[in-house]
C-alpha positions in Angstrom: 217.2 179.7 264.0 217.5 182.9 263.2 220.6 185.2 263.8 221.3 188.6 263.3 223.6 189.3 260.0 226.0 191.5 261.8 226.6 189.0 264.7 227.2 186.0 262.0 229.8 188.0 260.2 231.3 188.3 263.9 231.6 184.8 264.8 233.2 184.2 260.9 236.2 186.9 262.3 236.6 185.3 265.7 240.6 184.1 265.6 242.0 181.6 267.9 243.5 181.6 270.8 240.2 180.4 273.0 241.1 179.9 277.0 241.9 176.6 278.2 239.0 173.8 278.3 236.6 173.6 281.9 235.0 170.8 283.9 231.8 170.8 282.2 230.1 171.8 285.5 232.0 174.7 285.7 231.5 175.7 282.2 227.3 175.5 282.4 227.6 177.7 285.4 230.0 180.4 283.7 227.9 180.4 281.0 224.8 181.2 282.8 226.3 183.6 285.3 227.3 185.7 282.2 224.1 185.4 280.6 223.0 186.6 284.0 225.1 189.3 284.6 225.4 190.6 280.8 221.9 190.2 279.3 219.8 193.2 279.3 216.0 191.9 279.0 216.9 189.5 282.0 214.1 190.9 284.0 211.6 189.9 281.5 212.0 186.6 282.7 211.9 184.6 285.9 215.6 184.0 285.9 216.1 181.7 288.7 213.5 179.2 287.7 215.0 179.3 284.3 218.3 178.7 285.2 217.4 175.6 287.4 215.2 174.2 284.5 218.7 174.7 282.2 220.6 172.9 285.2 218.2 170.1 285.3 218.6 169.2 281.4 222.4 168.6 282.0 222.8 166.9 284.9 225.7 165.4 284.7 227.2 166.4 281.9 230.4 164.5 280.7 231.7 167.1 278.5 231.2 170.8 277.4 229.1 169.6 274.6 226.4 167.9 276.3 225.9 171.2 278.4 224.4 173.0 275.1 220.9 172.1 275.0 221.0 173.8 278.8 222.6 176.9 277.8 220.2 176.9 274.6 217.1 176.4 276.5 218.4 179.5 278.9 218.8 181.8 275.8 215.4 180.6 274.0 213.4 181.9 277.5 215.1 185.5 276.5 214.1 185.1 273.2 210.9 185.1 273.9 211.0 187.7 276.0 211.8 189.8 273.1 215.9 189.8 273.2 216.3 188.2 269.5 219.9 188.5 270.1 219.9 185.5 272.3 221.6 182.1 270.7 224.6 180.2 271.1 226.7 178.6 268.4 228.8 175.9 268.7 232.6 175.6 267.5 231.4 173.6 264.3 228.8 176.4 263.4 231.2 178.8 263.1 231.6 180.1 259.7 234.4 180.8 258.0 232.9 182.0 254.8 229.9 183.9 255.4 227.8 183.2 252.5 224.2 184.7 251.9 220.7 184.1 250.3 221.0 187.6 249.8 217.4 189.3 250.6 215.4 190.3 253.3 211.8 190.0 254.0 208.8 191.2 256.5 206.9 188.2 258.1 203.9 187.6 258.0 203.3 189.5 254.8 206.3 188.0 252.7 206.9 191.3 251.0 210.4 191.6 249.7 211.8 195.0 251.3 216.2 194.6 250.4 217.5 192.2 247.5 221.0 193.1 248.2 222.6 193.9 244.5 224.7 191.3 242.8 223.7 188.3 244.9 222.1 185.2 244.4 218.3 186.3 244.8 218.6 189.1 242.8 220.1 186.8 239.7 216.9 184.4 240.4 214.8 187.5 239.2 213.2 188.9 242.8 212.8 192.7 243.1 211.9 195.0 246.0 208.1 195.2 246.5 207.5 191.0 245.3 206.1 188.8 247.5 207.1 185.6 249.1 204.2 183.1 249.1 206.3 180.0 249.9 209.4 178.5 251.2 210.5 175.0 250.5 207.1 174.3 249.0 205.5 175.8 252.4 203.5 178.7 253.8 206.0 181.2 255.3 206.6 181.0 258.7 208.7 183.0 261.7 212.1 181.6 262.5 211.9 182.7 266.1 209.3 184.0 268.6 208.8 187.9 268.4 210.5 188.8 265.3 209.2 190.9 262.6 211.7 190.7 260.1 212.2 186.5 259.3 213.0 185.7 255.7 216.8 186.2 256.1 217.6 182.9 255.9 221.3 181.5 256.1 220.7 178.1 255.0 222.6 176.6 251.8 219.6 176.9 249.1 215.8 177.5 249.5 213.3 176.8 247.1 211.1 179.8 247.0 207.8 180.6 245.7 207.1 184.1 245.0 205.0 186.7 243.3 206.2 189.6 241.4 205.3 193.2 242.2 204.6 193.7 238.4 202.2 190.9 238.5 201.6 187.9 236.6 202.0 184.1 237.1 204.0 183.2 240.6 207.4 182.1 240.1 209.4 179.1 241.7 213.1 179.3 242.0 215.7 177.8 244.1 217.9 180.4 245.3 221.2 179.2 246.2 223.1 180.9 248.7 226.8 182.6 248.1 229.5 184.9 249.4 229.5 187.5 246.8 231.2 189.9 248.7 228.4 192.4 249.7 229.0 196.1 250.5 226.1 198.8 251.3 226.4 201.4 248.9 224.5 204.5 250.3 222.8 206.7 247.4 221.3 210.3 247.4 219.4 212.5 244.8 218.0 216.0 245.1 214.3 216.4 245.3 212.3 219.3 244.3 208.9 219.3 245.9 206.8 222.5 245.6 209.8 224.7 244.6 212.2 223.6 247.6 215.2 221.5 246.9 215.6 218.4 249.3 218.6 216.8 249.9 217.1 212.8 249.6 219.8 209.5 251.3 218.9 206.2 251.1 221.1 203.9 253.4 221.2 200.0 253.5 222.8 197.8 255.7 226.1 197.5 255.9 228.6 195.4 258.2 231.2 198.2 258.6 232.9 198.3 255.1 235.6 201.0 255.0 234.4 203.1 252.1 230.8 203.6 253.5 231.4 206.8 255.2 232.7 208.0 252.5 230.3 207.1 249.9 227.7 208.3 251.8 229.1 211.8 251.7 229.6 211.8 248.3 226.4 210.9 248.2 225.1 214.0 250.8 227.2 216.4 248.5 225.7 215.5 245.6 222.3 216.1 246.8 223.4 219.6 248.6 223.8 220.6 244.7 222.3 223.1 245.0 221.9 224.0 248.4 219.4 221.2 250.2 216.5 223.8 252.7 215.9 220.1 254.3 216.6 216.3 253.8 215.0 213.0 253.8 217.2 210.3 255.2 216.1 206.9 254.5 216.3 204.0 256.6 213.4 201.8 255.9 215.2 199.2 254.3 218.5 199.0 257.0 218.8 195.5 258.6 221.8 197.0 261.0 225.7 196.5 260.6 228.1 198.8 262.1 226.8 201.7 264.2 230.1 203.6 264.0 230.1 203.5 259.9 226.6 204.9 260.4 227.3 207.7 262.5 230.6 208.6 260.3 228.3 208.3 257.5 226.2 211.1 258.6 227.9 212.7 261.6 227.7 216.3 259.7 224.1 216.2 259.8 223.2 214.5 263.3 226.0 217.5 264.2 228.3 218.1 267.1 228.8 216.7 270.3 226.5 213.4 272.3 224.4 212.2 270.1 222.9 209.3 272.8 224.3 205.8 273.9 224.7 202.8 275.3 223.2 201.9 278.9 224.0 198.7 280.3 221.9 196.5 283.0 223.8 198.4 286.1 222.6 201.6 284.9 226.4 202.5 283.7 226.1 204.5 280.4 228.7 205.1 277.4 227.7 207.7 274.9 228.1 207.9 271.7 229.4 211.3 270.8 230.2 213.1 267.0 233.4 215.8 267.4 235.2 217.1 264.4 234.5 214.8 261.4 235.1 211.7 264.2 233.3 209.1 266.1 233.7 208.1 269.7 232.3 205.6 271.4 232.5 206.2 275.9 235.2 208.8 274.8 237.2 206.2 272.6 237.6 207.5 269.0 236.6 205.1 266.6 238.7 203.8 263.2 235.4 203.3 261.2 235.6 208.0 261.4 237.5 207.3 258.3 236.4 209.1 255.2 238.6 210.2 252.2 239.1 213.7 250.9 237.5 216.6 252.6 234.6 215.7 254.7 230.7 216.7 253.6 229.6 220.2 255.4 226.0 221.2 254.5 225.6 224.3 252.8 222.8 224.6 255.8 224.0 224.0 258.3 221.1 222.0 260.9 218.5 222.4 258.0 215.1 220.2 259.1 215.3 216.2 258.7 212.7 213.7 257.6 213.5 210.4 259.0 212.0 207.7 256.9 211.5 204.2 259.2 210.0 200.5 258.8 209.6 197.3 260.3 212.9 196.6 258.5 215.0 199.1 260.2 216.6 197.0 262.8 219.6 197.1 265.8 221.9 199.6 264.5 219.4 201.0 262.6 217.2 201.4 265.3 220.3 202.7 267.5 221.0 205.1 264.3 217.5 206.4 264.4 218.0 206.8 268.4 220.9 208.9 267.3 218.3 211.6 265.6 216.0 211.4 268.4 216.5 215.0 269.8 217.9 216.5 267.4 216.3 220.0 266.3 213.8 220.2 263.3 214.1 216.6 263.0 210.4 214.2 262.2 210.0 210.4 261.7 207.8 209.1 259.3 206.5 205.6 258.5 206.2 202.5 260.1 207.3 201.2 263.9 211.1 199.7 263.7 211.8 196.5 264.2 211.9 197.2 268.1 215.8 196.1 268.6 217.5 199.4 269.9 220.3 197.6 271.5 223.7 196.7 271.4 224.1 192.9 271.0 227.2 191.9 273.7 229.0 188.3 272.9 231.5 185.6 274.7 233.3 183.2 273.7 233.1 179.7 276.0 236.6 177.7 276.7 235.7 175.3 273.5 235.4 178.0 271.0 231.3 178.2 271.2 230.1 181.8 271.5 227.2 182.7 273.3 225.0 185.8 272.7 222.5 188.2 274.3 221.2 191.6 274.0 223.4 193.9 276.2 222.8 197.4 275.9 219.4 199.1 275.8 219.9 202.7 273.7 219.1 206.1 274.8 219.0 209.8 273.0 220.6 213.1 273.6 217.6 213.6 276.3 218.3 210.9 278.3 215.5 208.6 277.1 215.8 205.1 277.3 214.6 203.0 274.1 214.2 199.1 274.3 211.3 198.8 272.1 209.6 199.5 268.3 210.3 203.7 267.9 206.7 204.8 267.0 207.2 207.7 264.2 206.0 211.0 264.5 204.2 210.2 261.6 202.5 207.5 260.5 202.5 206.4 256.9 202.0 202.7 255.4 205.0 201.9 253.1 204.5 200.9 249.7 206.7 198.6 248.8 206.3 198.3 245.7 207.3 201.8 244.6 209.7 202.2 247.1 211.8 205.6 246.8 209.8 206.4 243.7 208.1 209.4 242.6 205.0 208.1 244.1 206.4 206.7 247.5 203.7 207.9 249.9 206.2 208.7 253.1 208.7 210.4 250.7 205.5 212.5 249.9 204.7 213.0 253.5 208.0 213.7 254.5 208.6 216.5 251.4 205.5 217.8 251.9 206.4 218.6 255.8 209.9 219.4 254.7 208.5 221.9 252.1 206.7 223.7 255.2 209.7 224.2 257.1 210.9 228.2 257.6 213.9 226.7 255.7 212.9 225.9 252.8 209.4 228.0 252.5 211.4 230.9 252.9 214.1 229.9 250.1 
């Protein structure tokens, strides 16, 4: 099955301590009234039958274990409802050294959108923009109901089948998969698009690495040199992580004050909020704020922003994106996201297993409520295979409105 990267690398830092052992009786219920009470797509399904089904498939259970088929078959029903955070894992699942394939695909297509630098897919030769025509000597197929983005596998080796961007005769590898100690790396560039200079950032994934933030701005300041009229910030290829890195990362152009938040199934809401160079999460500043040196300030200060957006930008991402939604002179271009804006909530069980569900839905600094794909203002089909390249079609689209702006016409 899949699982979401950033709640894997969660349930690799879960310590010990776990609360005393239940009756197996009382641990099925437990389980299911949290799922109940915590699980934010809950109304998508018809919650009583489905936890009587999950009763009925452990009767009598003798110990904690036998109860996980019921819990599982409760958290498969959200699935398909569209919650994709929904899974369980049981004490011997539990990693303690993540390790990773180290790419990320779009299903059905099989096009290659992140090959995440130094690791193991990227040393069998695949490239952004190639395409994946088999997996263990078979056609490609989803992991789990209702999800775009599928070829992030966490297995221990896959053979793989694919077809270069450049062309030529398909290629079989087997890609083993390794901890190789994986860190986004955010990366910027000035653009200069009929005269104006536009501040371009590209931002991957990342799982809340303490120099992020930081890089990021050095990557903003470098592409305010000289002074950006606009910028493109690109998140087409960002498969989630840490939503507080994020907002650090680029808190001086989102700007001051609530940028959106978190609302939960009882209608209680914690914002999000960006306030001198830090981040706070329902008023609680957050230790990911950290950046070293002097913090980024645009020489513009709340110059127009492209937002650049894909199938592939998922959860945080998506919550990231939510972020921007209200801001001034702001415009999305691209594809639909992923449609994950959510905050993924987590418990662990009195064995050690960990169960998961979609907690939070998102909403902007208007008060809208997002708990779907974000549509862009603009649509524009990606080419993959000369992603962030001279001739990236939504690069173009979003310079060429950029360029229009009072901004950056008038500079």
């Amino acid at each position: 099955m899949h699982r979401p990267l950033l709640l894997l690398l969660l349930i690799a830092l879960v310590g010990c301590g776990e609360p005393a052992p239940q009756a197996p009786d009382a641990y099925l219920n437990g389980a299911l009234d949290w799922i109940g009470a915590r699980a934010v797509m809950l109304d998508r399904v018809d919650w009583p039958s489905v936890r009587a089904e999950a009763l009925a498939l452990a009767p009598q259970p003798r110990t904690t274990a036998d109860t996980y088929p019921a819990i599982r078959h409760a958290l498969q029903q959200l699935n398909d409802a569209g919650d994709r955070n929904a899974f369980m894992v049981a004490p011997s699942e539990r990693l303690d050294n993540p390790k990773q394939l180290g790419f990320h695909a779009l299903y059905p297509s099989g096009t290659v959108t992140y090959v995440e630098p130094g690791g193991p897919a990227e040393l069998a030769g695949m490239r952004t923009g190639d395409t994946i025509l088999a997996v263990n000597g078979e056609p490609i197929a989803p992991m789990t109901s209702g999800s775009d983005i599928d070829i992030d596998y966490f297995v221990d080796s896959l053979q793989v089948t694919f077809q270069s961007a450049a062309g030529g005769t398909p290629r079989d590898v087997t890609i083993v998969s390794a901890a190789f100690g994986y860190e986004g790396r955010p990366s910027g560039r000035q653009l200069d698009h009929n005269g104006a200079s536009l501040g371009y950032l590209e931002l991957p994934w990342d799982w809340g690495s303490r120099p992020y933030p930081t890089l990021a701005q050095r990557a903003l300041r470098d592409a305010d040199t000289p002074a950006a009229c606009g910028w493109i910030v690109d998140l087409r290829r960002h498969y989630g992580g840490n939503l507080w890195t994020f907002l650090a990362a680029v808190g001086p152009l989102l700007g001051e004050g609530d940028l959106g938040g978190f609302v939960y199934r009882d209608g209680r809401r914690e914002p999000w909020t960006y306030r001198n160079g830090m981040v706070f999460w329902d008023g609680q500043q957050r230790d990911e704020s950290f950046v070293e040196g002097e913090r980024f300030r645009p020489a513009r200060e709340l110059a127009p922003i492209a937002m650049l957006v894909s199938p592939a930008t998922v959860q945080a991402a998506e919550a990231l994106v939510v972020a921007f939604r209200g801001r001034p002179d702001t415009r999305f271009f691209g594809e639909p996201t992923s449609g994950l804006p959510v905050l993924a909530d987590h418990t662990q069980l009195s064995d050690g297993a960990e169960i998961f569900v979609s907690g939070a839905f998102t909403f902007d600094r208007t008060g809208r409520i997002y708990d779907a794909p974000i549509i862009p203002d603009v649509a524009v089909t990606i080419d993959w295979t000369n992603f962030g390249d001279d001739d990236d079609p939504v690069i173009r689209a979003a310079a060429e409105w950029l360029s229009t702006q009072p901004s950056c016409s008038q500079s």
